[in-house]
C-alpha positions as CSV (number, residue, x, y, z in Angstrom):
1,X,0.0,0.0,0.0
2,X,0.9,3.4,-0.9
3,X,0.5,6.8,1.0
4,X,0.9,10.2,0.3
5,X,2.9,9.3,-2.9
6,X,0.4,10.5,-5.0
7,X,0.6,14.3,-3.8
8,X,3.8,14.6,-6.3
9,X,3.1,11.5,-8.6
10,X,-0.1,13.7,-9.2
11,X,2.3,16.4,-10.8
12,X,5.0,14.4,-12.3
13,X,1.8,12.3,-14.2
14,X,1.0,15.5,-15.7
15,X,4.5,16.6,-16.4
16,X,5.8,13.5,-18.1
17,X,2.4,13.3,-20.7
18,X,3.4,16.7,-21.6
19,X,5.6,19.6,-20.5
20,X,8.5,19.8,-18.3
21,X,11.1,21.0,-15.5
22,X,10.2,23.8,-12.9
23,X,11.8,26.7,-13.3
24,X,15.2,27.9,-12.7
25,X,15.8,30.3,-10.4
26,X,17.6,33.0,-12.6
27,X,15.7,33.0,-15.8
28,X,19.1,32.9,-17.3
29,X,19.4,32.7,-21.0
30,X,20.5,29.5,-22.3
31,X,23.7,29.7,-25.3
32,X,22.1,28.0,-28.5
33,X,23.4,24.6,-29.6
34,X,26.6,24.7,-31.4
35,X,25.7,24.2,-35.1
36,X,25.7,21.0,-36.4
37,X,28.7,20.0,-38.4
38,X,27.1,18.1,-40.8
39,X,23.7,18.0,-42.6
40,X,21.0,15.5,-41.0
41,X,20.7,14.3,-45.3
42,X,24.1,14.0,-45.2
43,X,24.3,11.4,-41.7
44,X,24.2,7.6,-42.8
45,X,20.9,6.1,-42.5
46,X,20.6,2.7,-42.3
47,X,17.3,0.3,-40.9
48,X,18.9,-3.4,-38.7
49,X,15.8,-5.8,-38.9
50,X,14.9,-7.0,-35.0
51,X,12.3,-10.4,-36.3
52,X,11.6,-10.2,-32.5
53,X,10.0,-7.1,-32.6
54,X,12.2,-6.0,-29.4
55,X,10.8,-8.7,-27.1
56,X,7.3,-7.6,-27.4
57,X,4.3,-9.8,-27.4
58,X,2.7,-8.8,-30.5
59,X,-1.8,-8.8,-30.6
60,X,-3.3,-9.0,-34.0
61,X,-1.2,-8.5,-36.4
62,X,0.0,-10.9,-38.6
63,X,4.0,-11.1,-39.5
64,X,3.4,-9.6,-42.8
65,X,1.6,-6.4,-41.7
66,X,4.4,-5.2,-39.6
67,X,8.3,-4.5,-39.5
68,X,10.5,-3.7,-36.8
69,X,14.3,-2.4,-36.4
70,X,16.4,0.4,-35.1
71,X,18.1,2.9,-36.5
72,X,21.8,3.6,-35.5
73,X,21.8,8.2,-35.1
74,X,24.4,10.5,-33.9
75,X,24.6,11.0,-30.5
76,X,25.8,14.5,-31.0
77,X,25.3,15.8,-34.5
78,X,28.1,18.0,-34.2
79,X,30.2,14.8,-33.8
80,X,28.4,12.7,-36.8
81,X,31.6,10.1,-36.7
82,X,31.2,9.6,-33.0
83,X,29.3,7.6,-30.9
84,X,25.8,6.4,-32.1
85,X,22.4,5.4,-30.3
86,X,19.6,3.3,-31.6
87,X,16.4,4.1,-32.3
88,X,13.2,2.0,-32.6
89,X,11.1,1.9,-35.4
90,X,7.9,0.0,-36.1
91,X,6.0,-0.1,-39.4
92,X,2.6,-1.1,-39.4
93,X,0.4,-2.0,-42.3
94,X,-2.6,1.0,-42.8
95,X,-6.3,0.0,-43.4
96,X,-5.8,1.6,-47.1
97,X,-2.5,1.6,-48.3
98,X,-3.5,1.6,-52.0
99,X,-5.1,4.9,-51.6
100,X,-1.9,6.5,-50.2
101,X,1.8,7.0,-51.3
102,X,3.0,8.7,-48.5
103,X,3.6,6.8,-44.9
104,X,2.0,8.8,-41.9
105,X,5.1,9.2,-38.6
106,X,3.4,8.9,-35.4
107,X,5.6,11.3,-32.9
108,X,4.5,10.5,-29.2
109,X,4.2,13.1,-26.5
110,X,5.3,13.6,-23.1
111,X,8.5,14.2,-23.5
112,X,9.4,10.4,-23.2
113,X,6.2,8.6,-24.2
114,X,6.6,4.9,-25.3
115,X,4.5,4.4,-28.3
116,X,5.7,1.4,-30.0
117,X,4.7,-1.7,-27.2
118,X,0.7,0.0,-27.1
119,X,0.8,0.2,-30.8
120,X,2.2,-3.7,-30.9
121,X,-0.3,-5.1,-28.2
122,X,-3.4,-2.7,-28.1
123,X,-5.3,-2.8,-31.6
124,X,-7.6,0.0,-30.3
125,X,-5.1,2.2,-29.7
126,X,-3.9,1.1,-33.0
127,X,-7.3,2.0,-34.5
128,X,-7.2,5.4,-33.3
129,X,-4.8,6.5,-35.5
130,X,-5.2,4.3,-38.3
131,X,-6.5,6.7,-41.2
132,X,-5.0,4.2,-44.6
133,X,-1.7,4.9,-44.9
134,X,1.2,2.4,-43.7
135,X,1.6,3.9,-40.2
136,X,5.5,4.6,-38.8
137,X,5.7,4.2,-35.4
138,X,9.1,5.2,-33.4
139,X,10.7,5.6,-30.1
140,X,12.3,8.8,-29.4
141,X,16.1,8.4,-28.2
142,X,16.0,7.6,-24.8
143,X,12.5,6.3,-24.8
144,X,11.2,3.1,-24.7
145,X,12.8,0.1,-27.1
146,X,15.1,2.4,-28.0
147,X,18.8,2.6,-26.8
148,X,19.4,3.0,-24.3
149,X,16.2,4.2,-22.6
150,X,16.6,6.4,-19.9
151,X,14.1,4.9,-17.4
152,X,14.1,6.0,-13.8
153,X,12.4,2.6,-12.2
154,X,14.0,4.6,-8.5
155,X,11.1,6.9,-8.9
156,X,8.6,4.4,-9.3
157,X,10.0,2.6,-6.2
158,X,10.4,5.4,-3.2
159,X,8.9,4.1,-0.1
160,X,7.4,7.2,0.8
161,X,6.2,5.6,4.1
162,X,9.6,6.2,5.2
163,X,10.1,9.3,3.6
164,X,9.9,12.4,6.0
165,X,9.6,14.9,2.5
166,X,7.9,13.5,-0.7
167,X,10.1,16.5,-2.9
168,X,13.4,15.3,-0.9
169,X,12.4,11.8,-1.5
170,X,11.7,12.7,-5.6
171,X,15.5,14.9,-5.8
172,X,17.0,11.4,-4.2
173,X,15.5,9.0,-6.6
174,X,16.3,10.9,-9.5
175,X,19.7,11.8,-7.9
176,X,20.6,7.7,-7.5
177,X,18.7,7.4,-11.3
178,X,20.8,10.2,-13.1
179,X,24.3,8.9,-10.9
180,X,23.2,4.9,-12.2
181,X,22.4,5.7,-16.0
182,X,25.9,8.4,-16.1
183,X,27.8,5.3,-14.4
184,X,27.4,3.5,-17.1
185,X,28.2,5.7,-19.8
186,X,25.2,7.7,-20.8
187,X,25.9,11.0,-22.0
188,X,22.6,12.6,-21.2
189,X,23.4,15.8,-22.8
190,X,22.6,14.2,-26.1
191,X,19.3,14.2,-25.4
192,X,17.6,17.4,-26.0
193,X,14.6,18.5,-28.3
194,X,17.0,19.3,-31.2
195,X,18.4,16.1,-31.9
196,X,15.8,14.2,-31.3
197,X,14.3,16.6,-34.2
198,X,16.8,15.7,-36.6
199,X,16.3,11.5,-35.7
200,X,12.9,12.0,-38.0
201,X,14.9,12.4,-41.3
202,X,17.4,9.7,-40.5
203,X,14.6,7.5,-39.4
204,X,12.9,8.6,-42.7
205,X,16.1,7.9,-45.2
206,X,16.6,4.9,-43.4
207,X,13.4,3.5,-44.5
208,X,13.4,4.6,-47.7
209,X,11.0,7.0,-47.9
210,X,11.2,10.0,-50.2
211,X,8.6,12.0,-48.3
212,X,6.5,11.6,-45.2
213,X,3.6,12.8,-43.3
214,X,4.4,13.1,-39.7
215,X,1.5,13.4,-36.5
216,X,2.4,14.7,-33.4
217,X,0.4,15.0,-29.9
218,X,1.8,17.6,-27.6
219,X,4.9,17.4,-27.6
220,X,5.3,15.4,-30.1
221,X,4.1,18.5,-32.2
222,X,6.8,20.3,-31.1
223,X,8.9,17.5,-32.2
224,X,7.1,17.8,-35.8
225,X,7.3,21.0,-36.4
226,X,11.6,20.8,-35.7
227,X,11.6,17.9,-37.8
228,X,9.8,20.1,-40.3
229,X,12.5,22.5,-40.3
230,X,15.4,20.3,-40.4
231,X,13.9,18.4,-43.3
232,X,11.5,20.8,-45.4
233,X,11.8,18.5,-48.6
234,X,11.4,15.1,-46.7
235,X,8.0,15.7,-44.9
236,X,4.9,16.6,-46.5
237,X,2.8,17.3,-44.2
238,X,2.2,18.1,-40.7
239,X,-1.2,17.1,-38.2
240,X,-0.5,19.0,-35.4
241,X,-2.5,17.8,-31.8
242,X,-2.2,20.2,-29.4
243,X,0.2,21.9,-30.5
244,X,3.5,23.4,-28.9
245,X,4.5,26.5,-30.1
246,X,8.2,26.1,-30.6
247,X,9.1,29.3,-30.6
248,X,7.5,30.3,-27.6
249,X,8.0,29.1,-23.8
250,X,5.0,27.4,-22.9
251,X,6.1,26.1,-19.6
252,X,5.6,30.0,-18.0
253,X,2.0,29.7,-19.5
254,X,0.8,26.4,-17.5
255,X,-0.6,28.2,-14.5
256,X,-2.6,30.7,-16.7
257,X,-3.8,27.4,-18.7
258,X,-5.2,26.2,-15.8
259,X,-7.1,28.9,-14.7
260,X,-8.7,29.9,-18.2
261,X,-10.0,26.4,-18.4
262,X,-11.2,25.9,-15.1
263,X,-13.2,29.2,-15.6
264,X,-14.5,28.0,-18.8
265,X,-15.6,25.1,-17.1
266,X,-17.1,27.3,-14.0
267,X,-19.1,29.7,-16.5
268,X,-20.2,26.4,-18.8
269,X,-22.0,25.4,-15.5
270,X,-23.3,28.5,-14.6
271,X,-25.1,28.8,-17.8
272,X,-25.8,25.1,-17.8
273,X,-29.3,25.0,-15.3
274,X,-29.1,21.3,-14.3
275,X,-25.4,22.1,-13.6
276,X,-26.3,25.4,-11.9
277,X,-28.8,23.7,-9.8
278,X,-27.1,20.5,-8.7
279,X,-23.8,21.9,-8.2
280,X,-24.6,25.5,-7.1
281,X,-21.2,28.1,-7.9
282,X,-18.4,25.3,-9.4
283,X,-15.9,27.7,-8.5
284,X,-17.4,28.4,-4.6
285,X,-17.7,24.6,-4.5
286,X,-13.9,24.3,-5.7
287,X,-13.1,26.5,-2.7
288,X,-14.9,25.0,-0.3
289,X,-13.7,21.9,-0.7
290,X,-10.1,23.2,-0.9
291,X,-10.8,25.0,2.6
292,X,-12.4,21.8,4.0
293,X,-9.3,19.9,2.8
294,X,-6.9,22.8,4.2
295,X,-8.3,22.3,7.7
296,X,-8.7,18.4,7.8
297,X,-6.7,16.6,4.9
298,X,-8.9,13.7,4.7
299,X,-7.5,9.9,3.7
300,X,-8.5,7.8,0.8
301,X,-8.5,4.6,-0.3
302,X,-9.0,3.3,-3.9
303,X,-7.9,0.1,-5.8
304,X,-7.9,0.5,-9.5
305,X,-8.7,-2.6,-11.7
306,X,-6.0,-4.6,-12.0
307,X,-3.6,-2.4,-9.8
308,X,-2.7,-2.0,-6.1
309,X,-4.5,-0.4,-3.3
310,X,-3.8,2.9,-2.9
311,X,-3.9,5.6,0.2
312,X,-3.7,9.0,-0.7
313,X,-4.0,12.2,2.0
314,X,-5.8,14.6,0.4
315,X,-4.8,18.0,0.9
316,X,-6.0,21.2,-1.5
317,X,-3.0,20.7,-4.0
318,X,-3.5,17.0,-4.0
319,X,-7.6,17.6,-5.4
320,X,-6.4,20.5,-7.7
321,X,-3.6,18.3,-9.0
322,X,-6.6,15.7,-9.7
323,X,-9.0,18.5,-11.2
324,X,-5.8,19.5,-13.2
325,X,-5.7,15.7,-15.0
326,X,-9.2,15.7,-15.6
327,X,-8.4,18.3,-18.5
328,X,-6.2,15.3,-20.2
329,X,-9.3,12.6,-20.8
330,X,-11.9,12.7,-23.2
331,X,-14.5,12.9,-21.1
332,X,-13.0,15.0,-17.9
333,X,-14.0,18.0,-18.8
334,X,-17.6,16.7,-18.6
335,X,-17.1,15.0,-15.4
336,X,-15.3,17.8,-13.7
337,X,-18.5,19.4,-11.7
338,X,-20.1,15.9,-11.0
339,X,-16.4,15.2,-9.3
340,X,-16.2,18.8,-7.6
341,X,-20.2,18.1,-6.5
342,X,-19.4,14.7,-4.6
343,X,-15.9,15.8,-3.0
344,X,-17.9,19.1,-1.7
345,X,-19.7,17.0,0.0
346,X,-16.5,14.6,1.5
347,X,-16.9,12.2,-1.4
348,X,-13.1,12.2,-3.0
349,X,-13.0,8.6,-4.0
350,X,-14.5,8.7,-7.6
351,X,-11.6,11.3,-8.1
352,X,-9.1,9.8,-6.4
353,X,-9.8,6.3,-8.2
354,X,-9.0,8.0,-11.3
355,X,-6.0,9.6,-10.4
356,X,-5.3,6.2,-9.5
357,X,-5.5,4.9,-12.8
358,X,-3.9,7.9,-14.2
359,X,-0.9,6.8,-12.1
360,X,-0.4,3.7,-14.1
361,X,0.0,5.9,-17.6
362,X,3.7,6.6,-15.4
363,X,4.9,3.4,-16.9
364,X,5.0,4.3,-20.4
365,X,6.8,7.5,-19.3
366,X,10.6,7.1,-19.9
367,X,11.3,9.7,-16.7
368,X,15.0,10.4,-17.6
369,X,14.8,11.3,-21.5
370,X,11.4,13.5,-19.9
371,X,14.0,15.7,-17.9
372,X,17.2,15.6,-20.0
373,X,14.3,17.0,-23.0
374,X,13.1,20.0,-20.8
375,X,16.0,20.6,-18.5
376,X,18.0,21.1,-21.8
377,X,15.5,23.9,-22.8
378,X,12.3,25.5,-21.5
379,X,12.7,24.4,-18.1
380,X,15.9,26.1,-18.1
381,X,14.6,29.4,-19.4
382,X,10.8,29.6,-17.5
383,X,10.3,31.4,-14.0
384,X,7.4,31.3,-11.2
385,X,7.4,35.1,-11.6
386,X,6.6,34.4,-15.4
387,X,4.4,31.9,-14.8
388,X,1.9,33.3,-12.0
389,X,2.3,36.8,-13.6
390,X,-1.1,37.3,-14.7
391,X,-3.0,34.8,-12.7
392,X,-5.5,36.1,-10.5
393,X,-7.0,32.6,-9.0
394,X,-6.1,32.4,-5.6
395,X,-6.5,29.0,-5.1
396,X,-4.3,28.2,-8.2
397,X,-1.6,30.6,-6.6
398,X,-1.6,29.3,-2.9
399,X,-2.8,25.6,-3.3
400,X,-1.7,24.7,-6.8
401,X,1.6,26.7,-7.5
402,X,3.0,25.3,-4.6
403,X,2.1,21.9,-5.5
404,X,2.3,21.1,-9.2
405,X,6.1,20.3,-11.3
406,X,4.9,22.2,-14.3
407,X,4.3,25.8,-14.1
408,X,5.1,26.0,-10.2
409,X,7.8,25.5,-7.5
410,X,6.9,21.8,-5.6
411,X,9.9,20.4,-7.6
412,X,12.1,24.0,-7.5
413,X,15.6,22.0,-8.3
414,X,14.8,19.0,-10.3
415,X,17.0,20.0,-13.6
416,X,19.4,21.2,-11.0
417,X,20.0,17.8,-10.0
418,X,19.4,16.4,-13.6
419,X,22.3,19.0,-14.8
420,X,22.5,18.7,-18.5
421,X,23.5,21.6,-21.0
422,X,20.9,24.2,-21.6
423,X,21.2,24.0,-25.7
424,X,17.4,24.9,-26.4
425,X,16.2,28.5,-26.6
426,X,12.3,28.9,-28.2
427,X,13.7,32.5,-29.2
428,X,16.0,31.1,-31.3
429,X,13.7,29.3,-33.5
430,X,11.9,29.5,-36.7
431,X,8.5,28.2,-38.5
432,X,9.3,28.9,-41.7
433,X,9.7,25.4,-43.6
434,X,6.7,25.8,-45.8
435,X,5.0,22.4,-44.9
436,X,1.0,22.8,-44.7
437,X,-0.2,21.8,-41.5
438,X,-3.5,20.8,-39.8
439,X,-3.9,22.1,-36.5
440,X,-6.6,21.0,-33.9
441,X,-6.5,22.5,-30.1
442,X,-9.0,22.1,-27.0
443,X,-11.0,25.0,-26.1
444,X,-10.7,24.2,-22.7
445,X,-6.8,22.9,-23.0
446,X,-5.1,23.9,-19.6
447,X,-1.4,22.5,-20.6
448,X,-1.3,23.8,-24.7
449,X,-4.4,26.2,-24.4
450,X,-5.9,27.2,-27.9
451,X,-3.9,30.5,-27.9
452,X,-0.7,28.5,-28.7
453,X,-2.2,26.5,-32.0
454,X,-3.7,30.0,-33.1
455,X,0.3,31.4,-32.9
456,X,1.2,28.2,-34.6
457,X,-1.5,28.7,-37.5
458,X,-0.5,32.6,-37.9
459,X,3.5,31.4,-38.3
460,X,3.1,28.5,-41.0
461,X,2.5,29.8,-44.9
462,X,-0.4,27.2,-45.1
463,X,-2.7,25.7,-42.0
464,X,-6.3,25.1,-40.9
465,X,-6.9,25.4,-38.0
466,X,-9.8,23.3,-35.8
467,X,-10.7,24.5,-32.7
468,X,-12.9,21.9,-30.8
469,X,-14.7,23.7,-28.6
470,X,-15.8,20.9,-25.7
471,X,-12.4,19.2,-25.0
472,X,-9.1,20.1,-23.3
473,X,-6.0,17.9,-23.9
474,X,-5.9,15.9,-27.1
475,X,-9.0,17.1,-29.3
476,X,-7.9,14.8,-31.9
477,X,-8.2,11.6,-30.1
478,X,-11.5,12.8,-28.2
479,X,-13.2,13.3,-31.8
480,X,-13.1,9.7,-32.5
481,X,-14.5,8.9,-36.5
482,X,-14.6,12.7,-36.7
483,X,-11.4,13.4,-36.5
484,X,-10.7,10.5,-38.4
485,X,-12.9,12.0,-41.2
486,X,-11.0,15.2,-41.1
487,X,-7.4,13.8,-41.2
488,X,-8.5,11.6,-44.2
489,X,-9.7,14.6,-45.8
490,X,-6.5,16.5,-44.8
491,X,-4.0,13.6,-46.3
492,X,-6.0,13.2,-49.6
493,X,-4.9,17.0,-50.2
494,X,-3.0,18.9,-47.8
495,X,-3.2,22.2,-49.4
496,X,-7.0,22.0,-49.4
497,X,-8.7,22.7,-46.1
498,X,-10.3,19.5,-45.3
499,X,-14.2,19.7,-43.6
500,X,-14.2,20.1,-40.1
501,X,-17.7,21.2,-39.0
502,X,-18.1,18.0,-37.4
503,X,-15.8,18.7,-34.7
504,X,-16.8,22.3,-34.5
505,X,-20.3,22.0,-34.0
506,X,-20.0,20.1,-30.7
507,X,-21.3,21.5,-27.7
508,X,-20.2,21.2,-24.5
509,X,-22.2,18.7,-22.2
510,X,-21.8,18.7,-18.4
511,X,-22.1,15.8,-16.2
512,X,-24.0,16.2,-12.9
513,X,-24.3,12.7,-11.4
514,X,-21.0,9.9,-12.5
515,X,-24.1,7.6,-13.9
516,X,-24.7,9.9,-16.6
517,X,-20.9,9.1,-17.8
518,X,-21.0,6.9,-21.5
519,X,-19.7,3.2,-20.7
């Protein structure tokens, strides 16, 4: 059984699906890289079958439908002759190949989201992005299959029973990870968000392929969008989910996020009259629960299917940390004031039982390449001053701020103790490579909010731009055969804005009572 752990997991769950480090003290500037040597065209590119698909039990797919390997990329690209890494690569057979001449790149998010091993053993999750064309499928360096992966199992393991002070216990574990992984031989300064940029058009030479489309969630936008730049000629288009700016620092914007799309959520209900009436003021009953909470932090107990029981001590930051994930599901958003209504009243264990299962998603987050990715660049740059500049919730300040990775000061020190080279500055970047790009963002996004996608769509010479007005995190995904529609539109001619009333039609529907929820 596990107590109190939650309070930072809470944070670091969040973190790791999307952005990064706290901020550093100074708000120094960071140097830019030191240019690369050598063109990524001109770095050898070459695919080494694995027939055993990296150890990984493979569901429903037959041996002809998919292909698996690594390809070997510079560890540093201004040393192209030096040491190499691996990166995984799976190709999977698309529902309608014939239909399409140009592969579709799946970039995960995070940083340091494993996407290969749920591609290979889920075949919904496979469905969800299936739109015809042979799917690509790989690994960032440092993630997953690849190698090596910089996984931080110490994390996973504190005993925080024993632990006096969950952020001292955090700074140990990933001290004793980052000493382990350096012991034996791991440069992690050549992990950063500009090489991993430039793995795309290896990856893509190495297979072959004159020209790609590329999809990235999140981060994995971000990632895109570099790649884009780096290789103009080899991608052909871009779908953009959530996108990062890249040329902005979105880490000293979380805080503001938050509170735009919690009040979006609070003024939703207050103009909803079955919300209105069974939930009275969202935001008073956000505030009463975090003052009920302040003065008794009450104990909960959950067991997720399939998982471990689990004993949290809820305190305010530990219930805005769980209204905070809501914003990542499909349906949270929805649920958010049928949650708030039941933990007003001392109910917390519907929440807590999903932050519970959010706690598993930890395990396809490579925590080392997450922090070597954002240490190396916004995290380095952002400050709390920044970052609560032009909040005005309260609650968010005292209760959250102090409690949350991204955006606030709990973990104050973490890329202190990861300590790689700052390389990355946003202010040093460009969107100029031409490729058209299909944008979608969340209304009520509280990590990427829409404002970001909108800068995006201003920067690039051609984009459309989708704003789905119901969701937060990940509109794309939460669409289902609508976004599916719009992306097959999109491929068949990426210069032609594809239909997309489908997804902004949709109107926002608020839960009031759990058995309302789909499913």
């Amino acid at each position: 059984m596990r107590s109190h752990r939650i309070g930072w997991l809470l944070a670091l769950v969040a973190a790791l699906w999307v952005v990064g480090c706290d901020p550093a003290e100074d708000g120094a500037p960071v140097e830019a890289e030191t240019p690369a040597a050598v063109e990524v065209q001109d770095v050898e590119a070459t695919f080494s079958e694995d027939a055993d698909c990296f150890g990984i039990e493979v569901a429903g797919l037959a041996g002809e439908e998919i292909r698996c390997g690594t390809v070997a990329v510079p560890l540093h690209y201004d040393d192209p002759d030096g040491e190499t890494i691996d990166v995984a690569v799976a190709v999977l057979s698309g529902s309608d190949e014939a239909a399409h001449e140009h592969p579709l790149l799946i970039l995960g998010g995070g940083p340091g989201e494993i996407v290969i091993e749920p591609f290979l053993t889920l075949p919904q999750y496979r469905q969800v992005f299936d739109v015809g064309p042979r799917i690509i499928v790989m690994d960032q360096r440092g993630v997953g299959s690849s190698r090596p992966a910089l996984n931080c199992p110490e994390v996973a393991e504190i005993d925080s029973q024993a632990a006096v002070d969950d952020v001292d216990a955090l700074l140990d574990a990933l001290r004793t990870c980052r000493s382990r992984l350096t012991g034996e031989g791991i440069d992690l300064d050549g992990f950063n968000h500009l090489a991993n940029a430039r793995d795309v058009a290896v990856v893509r030479r190495a297979l072959g392929h004159d020209q790609i489309d590329v999809r990235g969630g999140s981060y994995g936008s971000q990632l895109a969008l570099l790649a884009a730049e780096h290789d103009p000629e080899g991608i052909r288009s871009l779908i953009l989910n959530s996108p990062i700016d890249p040329t902005a620092n979105w880490v000293d914007g979380i805080a503001g996020g938050f509170e735009q799309a919690l009040a979006g959520v609070v003024t939703a209900c207050a103009d909803d009259p079955a919300c209105a009436e069974a939930v009275g003021d969202l935001e008073e009953a956000i505030t009463r629960t975090v003052d009920r909470l302040e003065a008794e932090p009450q104990e909960v107990t959950v067991q997720p299917p399939g998982g471990r029981e689990v004993t949290t001590t809820y305190t305010p930051a530990t219930f805005l940390g769980g209204l905070f994930l809501l914003f990542y599901l499909p349906d949270g958003v929805a649920a958010l004031p049928a949650l708030v209504d039941l933990a007003q009243d001392g109910e917390l264990a519907p929440l807590a039982q999903i932050v519970a299962l959010l706690e598993q998603e930890l395990e396809r987050v490579s925590t080392g390449m997450h922090f070597s990715m954002l240490c190396s660049g916004e995290g380095a740059l952002a400050t709390l001053d920044a970052s609560l500049g032009e909040v005005d919730s309260e609650v968010i300040r005292q209760h959250w701020a102090p409690g949350s990775l991204i955006g606030g000061e709990l973990l104050d020190g973490v890329c202190d103790v990861w300590d790689v080279e700052a390389v990355y500055d946003p202010a040093e970047q460009t969107l100029d490579s031409g490729v058209p790009a299909l944008i979608f963002t969340g209304a009520l996004d509280h990590v990427t909010p829409p404002e970001l996608g909108e800068q995006v769509h201003d920067d690039l010479a051609t984009s459309y731009l989708v704003e789905v007005p119901d969701v937060g995190h990940s509109p794309l995904e939460a669409l289902g055969l609508c976004g599916q529609e719009i992306v097959t539109g999109f491929l068949a001619d990426p210069t032609t804005a594809p239909d997309s009333s489908c997804a902004t039609d949709r109107r926002l529907q608020l839960l009031t009572d759990l058995a309302q929820a789909p499913g």
